[in-house]
C-alpha positions as CSV (number, residue, x, y, z in Angstrom):
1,X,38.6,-97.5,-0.2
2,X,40.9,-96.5,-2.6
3,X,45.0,-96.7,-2.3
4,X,45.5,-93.7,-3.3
5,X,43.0,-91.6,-1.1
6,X,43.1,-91.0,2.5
7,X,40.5,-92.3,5.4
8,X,37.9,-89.6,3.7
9,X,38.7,-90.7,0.2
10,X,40.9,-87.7,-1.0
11,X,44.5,-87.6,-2.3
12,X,47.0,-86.0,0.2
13,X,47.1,-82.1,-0.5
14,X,51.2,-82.9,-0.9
15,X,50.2,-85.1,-3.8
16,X,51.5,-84.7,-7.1
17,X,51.5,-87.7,-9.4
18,X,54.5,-86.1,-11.7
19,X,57.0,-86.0,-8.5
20,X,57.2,-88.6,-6.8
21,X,58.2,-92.2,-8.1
22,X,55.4,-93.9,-5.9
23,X,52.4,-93.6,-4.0
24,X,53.6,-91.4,-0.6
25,X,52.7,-93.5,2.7
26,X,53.3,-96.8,1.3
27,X,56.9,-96.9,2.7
28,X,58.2,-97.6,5.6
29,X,56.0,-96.2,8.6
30,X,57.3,-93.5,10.4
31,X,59.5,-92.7,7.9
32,X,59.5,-88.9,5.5
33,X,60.9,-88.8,2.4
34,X,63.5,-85.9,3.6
35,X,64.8,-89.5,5.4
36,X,65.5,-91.0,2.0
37,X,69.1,-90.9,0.2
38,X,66.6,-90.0,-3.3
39,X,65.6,-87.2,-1.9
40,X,67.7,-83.6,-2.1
41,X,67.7,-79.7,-1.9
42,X,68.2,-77.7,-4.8
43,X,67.4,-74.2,-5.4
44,X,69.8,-72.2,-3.9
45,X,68.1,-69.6,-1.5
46,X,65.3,-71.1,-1.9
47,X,64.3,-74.4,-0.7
48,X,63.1,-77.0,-3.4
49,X,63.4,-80.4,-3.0
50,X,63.2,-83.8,-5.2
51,X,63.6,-87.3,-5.6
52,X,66.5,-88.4,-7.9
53,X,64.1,-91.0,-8.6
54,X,62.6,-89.1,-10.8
55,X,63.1,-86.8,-14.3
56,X,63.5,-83.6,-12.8
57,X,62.5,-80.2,-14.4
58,X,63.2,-76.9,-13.6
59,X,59.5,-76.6,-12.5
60,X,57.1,-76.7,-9.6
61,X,55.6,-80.1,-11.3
62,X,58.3,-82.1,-9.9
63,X,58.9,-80.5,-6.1
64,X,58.3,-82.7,-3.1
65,X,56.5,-82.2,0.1
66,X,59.7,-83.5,2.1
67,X,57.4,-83.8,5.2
68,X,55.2,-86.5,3.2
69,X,55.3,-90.4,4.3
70,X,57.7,-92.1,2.3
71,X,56.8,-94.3,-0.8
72,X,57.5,-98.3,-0.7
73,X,60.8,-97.6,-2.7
74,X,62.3,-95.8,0.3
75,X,65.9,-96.0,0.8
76,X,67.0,-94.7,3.8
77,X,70.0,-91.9,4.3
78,X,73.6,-93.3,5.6
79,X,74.5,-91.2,8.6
């Protein structure tokens, strides 16, 4: 099976190559990426969120899910 498929063989729905620094669900398990100190909120009424990990545009191409698993370079939030 591929890495970067699921237990049926497809890509998460969530997936987008261009936004996110790493494969989601190789991280930490348990873990979401809104947990991560890369990840934040922009977008004012709207909700949009990133990973400062990233290049981000001013476009859909580099929003995260921030409900997806995190990626192995996880860093987690200081509360």
């Amino acid at each position: 099976m591929n890495q970067s498929s699921d237990l049926f063989g497809e890509l998460p729905k969530h997936y987008r190559a261009s936004a996110y620094p790493a494969q989601p669900g190789t991280g930490p398990k348990g873990f979401k990426c809104r947990h991560c100190r890369h990840c934040y909120q922009t977008g004012g009424n709207r909700k949009f969120y990133k990973c400062d990990r990233v290049k981000a545009t001013r476009s859909y191409g580099t929003d995260i899910n921030s409900r997806s698993p995190a990626c192995h370079l996880f860093d987690g939030k200081i509360c």
